[in-house]
C-alpha positions in Angstrom: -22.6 -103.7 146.8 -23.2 -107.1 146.9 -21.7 -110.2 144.8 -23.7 -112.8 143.6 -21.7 -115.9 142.0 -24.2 -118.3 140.2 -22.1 -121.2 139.4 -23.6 -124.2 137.2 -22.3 -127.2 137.7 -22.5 -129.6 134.9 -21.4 -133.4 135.5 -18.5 -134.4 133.5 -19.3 -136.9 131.3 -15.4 -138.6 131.1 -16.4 -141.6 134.0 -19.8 -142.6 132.7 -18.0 -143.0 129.3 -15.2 -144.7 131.1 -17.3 -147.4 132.6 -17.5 -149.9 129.5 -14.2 -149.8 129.0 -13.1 -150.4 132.6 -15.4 -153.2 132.5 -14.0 -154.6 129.4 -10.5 -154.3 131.0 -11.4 -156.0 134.1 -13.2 -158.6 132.4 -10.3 -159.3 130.2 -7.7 -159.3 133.3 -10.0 -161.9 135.0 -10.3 -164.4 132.1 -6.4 -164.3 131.6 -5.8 -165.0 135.7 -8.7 -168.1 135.0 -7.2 -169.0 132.1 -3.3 -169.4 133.4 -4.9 -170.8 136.7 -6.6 -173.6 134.4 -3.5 -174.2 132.4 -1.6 -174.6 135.9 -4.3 -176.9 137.2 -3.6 -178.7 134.0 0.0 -179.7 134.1 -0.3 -180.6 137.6 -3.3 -183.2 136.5 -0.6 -184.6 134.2 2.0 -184.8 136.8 2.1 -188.8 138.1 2.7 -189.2 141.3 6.2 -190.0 141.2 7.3 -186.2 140.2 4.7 -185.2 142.5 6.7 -187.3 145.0 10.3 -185.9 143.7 8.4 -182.6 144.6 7.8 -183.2 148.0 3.9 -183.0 147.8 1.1 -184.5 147.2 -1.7 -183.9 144.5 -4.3 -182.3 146.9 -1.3 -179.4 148.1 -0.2 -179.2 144.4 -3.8 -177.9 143.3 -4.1 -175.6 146.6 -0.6 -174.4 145.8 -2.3 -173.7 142.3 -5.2 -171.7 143.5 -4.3 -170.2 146.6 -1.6 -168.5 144.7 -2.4 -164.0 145.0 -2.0 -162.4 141.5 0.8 -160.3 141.2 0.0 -156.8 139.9 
């Protein structure tokens, strides 16, 4: 006797509803990393050259040292 199986596969609909909402999250994670890298850049604009000096670098490393910096997660 034979066995015949029809399965129906129907897509899940739990990722495509997802997608917004990772999107959102993503978006929001991105503006807060701009947002403290912008503050950073800030105080270091406000910095005079002297505490850059006490520092031990100049204003061209402090801003590379401010965006070269890898998010930690």
């Amino acid at each position: 006797m034979a066995y015949a199986n029809t399965t129906i596969n129907t897509p899940n609909g739990r990722p495509f509803l997802a997608r917004p909402f990772v999107a959102i999250g993503n978006a929001l994670s991105t503006l807060a990393e701009a947002v403290s890298m912008a503050q950073a850049a800030t105080r270091v604009a406000e910095m005079s050259d002297r505490e850059l000096e006490e520092a031990g670098m100049d204003r061209a490393e402090a801003i590379e040292a401010v965006f070269s910096v890898e998010p930690q997660r």
